[in-house]
Residue frames as qw, qx, qy, qz and C-alpha x, y, z in Angstrom:
[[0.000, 0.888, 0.461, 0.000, 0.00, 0.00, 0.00],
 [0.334, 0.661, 0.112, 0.662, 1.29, 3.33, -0.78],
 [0.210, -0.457, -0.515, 0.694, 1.83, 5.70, 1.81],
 [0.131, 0.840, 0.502, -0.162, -0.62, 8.78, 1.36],
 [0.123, -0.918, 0.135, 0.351, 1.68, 11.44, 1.78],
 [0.099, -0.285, 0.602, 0.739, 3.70, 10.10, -1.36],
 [0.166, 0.747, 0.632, 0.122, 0.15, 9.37, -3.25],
 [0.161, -0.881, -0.237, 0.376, 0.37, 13.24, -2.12],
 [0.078, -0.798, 0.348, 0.486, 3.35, 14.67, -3.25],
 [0.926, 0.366, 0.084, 0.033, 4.27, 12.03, -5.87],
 [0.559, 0.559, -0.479, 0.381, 7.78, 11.65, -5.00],
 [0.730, -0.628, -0.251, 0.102, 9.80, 10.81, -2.46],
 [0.541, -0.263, -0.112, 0.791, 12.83, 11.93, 0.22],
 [0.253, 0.755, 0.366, 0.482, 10.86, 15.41, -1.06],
 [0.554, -0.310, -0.346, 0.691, 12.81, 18.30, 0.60],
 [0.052, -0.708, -0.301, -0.637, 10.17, 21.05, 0.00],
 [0.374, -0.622, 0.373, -0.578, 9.97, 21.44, 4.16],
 [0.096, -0.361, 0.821, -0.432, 10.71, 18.94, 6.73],
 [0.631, 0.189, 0.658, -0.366, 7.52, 17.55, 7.54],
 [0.727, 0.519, -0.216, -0.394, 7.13, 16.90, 3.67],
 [0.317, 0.525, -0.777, 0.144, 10.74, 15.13, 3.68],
 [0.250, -0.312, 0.879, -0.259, 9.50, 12.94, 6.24],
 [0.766, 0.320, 0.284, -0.479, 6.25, 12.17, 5.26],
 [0.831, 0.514, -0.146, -0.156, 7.85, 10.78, 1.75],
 [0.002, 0.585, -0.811, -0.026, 11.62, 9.24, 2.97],
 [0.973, 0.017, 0.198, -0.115, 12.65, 6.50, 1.52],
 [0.436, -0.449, 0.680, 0.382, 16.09, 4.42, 1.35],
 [0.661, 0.566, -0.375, -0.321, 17.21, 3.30, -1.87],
 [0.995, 0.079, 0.050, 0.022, 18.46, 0.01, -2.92],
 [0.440, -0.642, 0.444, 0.444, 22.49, -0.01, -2.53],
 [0.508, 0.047, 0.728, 0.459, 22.67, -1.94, -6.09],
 [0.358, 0.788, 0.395, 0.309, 20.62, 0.45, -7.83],
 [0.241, -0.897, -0.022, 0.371, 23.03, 3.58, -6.43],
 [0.680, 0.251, 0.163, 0.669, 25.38, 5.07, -9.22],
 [0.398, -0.042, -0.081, 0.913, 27.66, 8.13, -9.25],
 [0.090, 0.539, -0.504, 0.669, 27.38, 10.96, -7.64],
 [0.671, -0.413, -0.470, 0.396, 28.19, 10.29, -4.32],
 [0.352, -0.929, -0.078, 0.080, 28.75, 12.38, -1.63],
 [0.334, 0.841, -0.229, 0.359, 31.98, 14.16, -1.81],
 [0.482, 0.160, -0.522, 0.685, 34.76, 14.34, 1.09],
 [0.007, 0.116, -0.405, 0.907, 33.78, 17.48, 2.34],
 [0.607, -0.283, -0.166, -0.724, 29.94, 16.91, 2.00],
 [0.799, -0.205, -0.548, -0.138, 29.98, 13.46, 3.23],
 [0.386, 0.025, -0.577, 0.720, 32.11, 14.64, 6.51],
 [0.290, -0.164, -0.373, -0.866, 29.23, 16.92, 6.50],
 [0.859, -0.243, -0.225, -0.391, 26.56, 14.26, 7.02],
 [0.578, -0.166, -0.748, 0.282, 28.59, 11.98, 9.36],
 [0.026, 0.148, -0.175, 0.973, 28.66, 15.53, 11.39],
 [0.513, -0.130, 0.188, -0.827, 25.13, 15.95, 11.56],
 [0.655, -0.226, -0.721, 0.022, 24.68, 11.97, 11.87],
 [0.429, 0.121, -0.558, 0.700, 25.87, 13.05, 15.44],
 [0.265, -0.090, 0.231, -0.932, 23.64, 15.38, 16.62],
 [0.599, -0.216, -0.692, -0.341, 21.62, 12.69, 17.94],
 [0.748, -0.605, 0.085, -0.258, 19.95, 11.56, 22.15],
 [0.614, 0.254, -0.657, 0.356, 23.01, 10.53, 23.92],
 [0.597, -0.772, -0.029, -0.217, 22.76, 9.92, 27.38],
 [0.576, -0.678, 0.317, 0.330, 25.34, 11.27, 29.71],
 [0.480, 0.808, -0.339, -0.046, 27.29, 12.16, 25.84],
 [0.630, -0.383, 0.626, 0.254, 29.40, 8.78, 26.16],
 [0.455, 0.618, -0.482, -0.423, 29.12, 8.80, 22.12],
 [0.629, -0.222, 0.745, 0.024, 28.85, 5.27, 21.84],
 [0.695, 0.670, 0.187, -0.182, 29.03, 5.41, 18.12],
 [0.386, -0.546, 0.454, 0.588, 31.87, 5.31, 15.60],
 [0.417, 0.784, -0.198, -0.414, 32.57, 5.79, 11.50],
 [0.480, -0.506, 0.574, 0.429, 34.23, 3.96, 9.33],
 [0.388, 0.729, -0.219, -0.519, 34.97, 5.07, 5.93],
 [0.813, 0.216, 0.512, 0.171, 35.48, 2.49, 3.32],
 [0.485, 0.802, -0.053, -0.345, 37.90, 3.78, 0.83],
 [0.064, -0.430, 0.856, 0.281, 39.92, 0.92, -0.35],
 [0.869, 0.216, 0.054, -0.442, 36.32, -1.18, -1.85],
 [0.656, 0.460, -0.595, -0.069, 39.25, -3.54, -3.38],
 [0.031, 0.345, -0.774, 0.530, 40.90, -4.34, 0.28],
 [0.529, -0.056, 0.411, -0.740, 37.06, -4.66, 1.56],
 [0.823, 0.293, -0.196, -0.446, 36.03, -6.96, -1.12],
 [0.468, 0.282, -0.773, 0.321, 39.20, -9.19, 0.01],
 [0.243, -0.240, 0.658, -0.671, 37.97, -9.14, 3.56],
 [0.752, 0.138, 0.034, -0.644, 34.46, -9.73, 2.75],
 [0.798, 0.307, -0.481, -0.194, 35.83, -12.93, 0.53],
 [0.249, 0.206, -0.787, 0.525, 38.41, -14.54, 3.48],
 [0.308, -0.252, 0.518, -0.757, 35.72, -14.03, 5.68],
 [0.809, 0.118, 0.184, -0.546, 33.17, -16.00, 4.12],
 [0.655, 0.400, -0.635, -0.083, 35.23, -18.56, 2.40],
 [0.118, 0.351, -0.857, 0.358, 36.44, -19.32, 5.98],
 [0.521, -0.007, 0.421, -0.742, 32.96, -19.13, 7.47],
 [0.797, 0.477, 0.222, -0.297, 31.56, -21.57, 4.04],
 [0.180, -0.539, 0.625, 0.535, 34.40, -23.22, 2.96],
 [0.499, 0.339, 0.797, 0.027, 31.91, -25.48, 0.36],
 [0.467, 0.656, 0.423, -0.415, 30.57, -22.46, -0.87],
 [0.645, 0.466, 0.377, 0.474, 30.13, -22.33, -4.92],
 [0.277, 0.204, 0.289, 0.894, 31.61, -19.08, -7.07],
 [0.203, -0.534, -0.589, -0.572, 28.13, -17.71, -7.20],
 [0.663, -0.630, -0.363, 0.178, 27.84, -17.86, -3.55],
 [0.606, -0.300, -0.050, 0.735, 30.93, -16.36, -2.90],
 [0.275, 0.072, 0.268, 0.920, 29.84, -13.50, -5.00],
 [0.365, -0.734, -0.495, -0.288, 26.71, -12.82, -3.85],
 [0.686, -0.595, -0.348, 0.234, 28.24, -12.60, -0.54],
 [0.373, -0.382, 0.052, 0.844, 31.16, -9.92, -1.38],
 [0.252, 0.702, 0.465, 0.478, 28.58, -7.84, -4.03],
 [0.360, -0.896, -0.183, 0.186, 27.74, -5.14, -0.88],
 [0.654, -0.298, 0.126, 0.684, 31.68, -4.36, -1.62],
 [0.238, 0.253, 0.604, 0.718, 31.01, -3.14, -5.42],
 [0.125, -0.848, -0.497, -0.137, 27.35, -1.38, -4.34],
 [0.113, -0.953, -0.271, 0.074, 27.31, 2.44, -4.33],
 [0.624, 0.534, -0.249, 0.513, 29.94, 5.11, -4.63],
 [0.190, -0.615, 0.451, -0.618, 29.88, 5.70, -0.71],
 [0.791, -0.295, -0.534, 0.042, 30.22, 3.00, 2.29],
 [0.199, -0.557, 0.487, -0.643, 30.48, 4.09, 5.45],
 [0.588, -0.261, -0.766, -0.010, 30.20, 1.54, 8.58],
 [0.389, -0.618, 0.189, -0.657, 28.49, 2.39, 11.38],
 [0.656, -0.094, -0.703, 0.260, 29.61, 0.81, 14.85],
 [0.731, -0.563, -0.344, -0.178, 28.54, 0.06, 17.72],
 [0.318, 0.234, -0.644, 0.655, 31.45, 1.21, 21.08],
 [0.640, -0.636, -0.420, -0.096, 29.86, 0.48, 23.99],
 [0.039, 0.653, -0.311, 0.689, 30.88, 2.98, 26.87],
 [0.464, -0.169, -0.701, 0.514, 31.91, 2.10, 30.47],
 [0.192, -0.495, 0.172, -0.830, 29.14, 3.92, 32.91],
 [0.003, -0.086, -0.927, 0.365, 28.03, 2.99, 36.02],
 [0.254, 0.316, 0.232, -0.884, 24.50, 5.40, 34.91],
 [0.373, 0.467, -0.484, -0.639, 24.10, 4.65, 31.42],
 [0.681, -0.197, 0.689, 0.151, 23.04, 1.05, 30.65],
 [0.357, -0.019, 0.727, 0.587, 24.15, -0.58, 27.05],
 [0.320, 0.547, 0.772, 0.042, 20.62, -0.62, 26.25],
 [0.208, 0.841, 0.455, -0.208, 20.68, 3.05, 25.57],
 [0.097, -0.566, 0.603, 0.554, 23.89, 3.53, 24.12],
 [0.329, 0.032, 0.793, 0.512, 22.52, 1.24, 21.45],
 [0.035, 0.733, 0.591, -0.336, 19.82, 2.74, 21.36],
 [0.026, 0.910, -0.151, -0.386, 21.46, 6.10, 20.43],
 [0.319, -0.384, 0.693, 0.520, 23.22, 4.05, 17.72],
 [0.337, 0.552, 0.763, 0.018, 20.01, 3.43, 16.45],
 [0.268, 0.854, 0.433, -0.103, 19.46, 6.83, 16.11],
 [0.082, -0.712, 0.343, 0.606, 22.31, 8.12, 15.10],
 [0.395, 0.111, 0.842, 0.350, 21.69, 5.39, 11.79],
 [0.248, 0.680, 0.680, -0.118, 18.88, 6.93, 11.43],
 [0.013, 0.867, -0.124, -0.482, 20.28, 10.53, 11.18],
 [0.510, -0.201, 0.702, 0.455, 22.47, 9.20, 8.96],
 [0.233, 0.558, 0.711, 0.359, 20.01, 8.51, 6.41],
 [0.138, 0.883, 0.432, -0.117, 18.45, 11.74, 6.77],
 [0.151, -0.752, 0.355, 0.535, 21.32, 13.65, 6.67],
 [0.244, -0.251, 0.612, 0.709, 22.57, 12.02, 3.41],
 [0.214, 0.703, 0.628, 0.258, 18.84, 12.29, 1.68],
 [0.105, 0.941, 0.087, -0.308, 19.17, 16.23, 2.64],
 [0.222, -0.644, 0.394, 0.617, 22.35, 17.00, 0.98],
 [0.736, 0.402, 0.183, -0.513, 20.22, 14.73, -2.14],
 [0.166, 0.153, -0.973, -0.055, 21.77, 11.65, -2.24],
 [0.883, -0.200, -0.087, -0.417, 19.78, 8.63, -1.42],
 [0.003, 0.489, -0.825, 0.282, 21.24, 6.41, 1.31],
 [0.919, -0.235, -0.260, -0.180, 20.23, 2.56, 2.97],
 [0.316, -0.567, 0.673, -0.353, 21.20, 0.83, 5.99],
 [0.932, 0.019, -0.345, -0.110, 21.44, -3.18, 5.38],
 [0.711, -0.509, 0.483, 0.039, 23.19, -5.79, 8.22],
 [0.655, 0.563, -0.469, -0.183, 23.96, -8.94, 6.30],
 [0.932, -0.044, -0.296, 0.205, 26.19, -11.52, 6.96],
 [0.515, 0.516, -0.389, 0.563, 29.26, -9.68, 7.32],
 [0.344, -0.736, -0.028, -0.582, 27.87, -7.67, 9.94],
 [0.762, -0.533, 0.199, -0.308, 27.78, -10.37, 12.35],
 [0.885, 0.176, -0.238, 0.360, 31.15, -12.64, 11.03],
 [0.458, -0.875, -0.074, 0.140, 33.44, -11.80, 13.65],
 [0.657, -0.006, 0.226, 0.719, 36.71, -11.83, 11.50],
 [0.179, 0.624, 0.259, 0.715, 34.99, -9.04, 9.69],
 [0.444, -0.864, -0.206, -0.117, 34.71, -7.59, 13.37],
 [0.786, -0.433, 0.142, 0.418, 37.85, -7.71, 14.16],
 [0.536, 0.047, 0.238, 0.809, 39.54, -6.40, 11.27],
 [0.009, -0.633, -0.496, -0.594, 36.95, -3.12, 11.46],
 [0.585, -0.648, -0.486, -0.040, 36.76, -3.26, 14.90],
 [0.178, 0.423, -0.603, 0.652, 38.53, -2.04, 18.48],
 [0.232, -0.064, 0.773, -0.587, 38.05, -3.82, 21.76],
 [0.270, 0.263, 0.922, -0.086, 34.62, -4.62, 22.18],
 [0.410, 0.457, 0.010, -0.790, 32.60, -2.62, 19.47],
 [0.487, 0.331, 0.808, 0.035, 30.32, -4.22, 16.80],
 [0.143, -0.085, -0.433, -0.886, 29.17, -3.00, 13.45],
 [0.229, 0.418, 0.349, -0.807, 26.08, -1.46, 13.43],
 [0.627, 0.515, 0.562, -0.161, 25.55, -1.79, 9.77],
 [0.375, -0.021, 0.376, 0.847, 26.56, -0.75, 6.15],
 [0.243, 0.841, 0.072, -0.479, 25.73, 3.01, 5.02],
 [0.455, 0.113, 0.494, 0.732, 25.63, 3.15, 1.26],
 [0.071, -0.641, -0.168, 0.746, 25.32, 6.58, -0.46],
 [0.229, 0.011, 0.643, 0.731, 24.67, 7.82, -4.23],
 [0.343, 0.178, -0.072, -0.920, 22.27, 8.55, -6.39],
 [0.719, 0.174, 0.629, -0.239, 19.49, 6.43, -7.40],
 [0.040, -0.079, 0.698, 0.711, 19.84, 4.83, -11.33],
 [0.267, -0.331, -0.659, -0.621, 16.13, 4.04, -11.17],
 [0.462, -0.467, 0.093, -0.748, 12.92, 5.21, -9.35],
 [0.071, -0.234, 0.873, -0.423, 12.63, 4.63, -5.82],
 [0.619, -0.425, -0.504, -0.428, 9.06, 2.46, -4.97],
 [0.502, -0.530, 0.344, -0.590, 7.43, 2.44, -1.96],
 [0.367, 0.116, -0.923, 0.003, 7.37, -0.34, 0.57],
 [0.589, -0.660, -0.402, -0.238, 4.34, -2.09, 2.72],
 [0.008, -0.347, 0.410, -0.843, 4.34, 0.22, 5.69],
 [0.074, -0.211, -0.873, 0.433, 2.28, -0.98, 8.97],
 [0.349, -0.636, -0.485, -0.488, -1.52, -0.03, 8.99],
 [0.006, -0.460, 0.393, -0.796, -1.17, 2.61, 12.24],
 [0.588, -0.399, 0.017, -0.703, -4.23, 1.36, 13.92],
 [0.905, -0.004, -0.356, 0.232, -1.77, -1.92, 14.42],
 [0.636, 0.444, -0.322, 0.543, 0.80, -0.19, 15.69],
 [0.003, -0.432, 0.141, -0.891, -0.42, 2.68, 17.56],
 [0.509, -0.361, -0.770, 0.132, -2.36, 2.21, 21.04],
 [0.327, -0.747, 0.138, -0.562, -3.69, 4.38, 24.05],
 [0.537, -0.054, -0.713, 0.449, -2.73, 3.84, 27.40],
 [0.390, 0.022, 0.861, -0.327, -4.94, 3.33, 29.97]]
């Protein structure tokens, strides 16, 4: 089902005013993203105002990491899963390192839990949530079109390690670009499921 408010405006990520832009955001497919990307300075930009997100007690439990060797990454990606699936066919193996080749921006977002005696995990991830979230908005304002996908990799822990420090976790891959073909909506919850009074 369509959402109204692009039925409305007949377009999406529309950045006529804020409440329009939300009403109609939508990610794009990483494999449909071709050139332009976000620049250096623009895309330093949007990691910037990723930030400006709820942090209790500002322990930043969040970190960046720029992808800008896609050749090095696409080696990782491949070692990782080969070790993880050593059976697995050509095809397989290339499904599984495509994410490398998608979009002309990757950024990983991760996950540093902070030491507090106040603070518990739950809401440092939490605030990683939403700093994903900014993300995305921040690279749809500057009028790119961005997605947040997990995947395998995410959770292979070689690919943690070599991405990582201590005890942080990816968070997810941020690809960036432009879209090659129009974006479609997806089924969105029916509110009257979702939403609820209390008492």
């Amino acid at each position: 089902m369509r959402s109204k408010f692009v039925e409305e405006s007949g377009m999406f990520n529309d950045l006529t005013s804020v409440t329009r832009y939300l009403e109609t955001r939508r990610s794009g497919k990483p494999r449909d993203m071709v050139e332009p990307g976000p620049d250096q300075a623009t895309l330093n930009r949007i990691l910037q105002t990723a930030m400006r997100t709820p942090d209790h007690g500002k322990l930043f439990p969040w970190r960046f990491v720029e992808i800008t060797d896609r050749t090095a990454f696409a080696e990782l990606l491949t070692h990782a899963f080969t070790a993880a699936n050593p059976d697995a066919r050509d095809a397989q193996i290339d499904a599984a390192v495509s994410p490398s080749r998608m979009a002309p921006t990757l950024v990983l977002l991760v996950y540093a839990p902070q030491p507090s005696a106040k603070i518990p995990l739950w809401e440092q991830q939490l605030s990683v949530g939403a700093v994903g979230m900014n993300l995305l908005h921040a690279a749809h304002a500057h009028g790119f079109v961005g997605s947040w996908i997990t995947g395998w990799a995410t959770y292979d822990d070689s690919v943690r390690k070599a991405i990582c420090v201590g005890d942080e976790q990816i968070a997810g891959l941020f690809f960036m670009g432009s879209p090659a073909l129009p974006l479609e909506e997806r089924p969105r919850p029916d509110p009257s499921n979702i939403i609820r009074q209390w008492p």
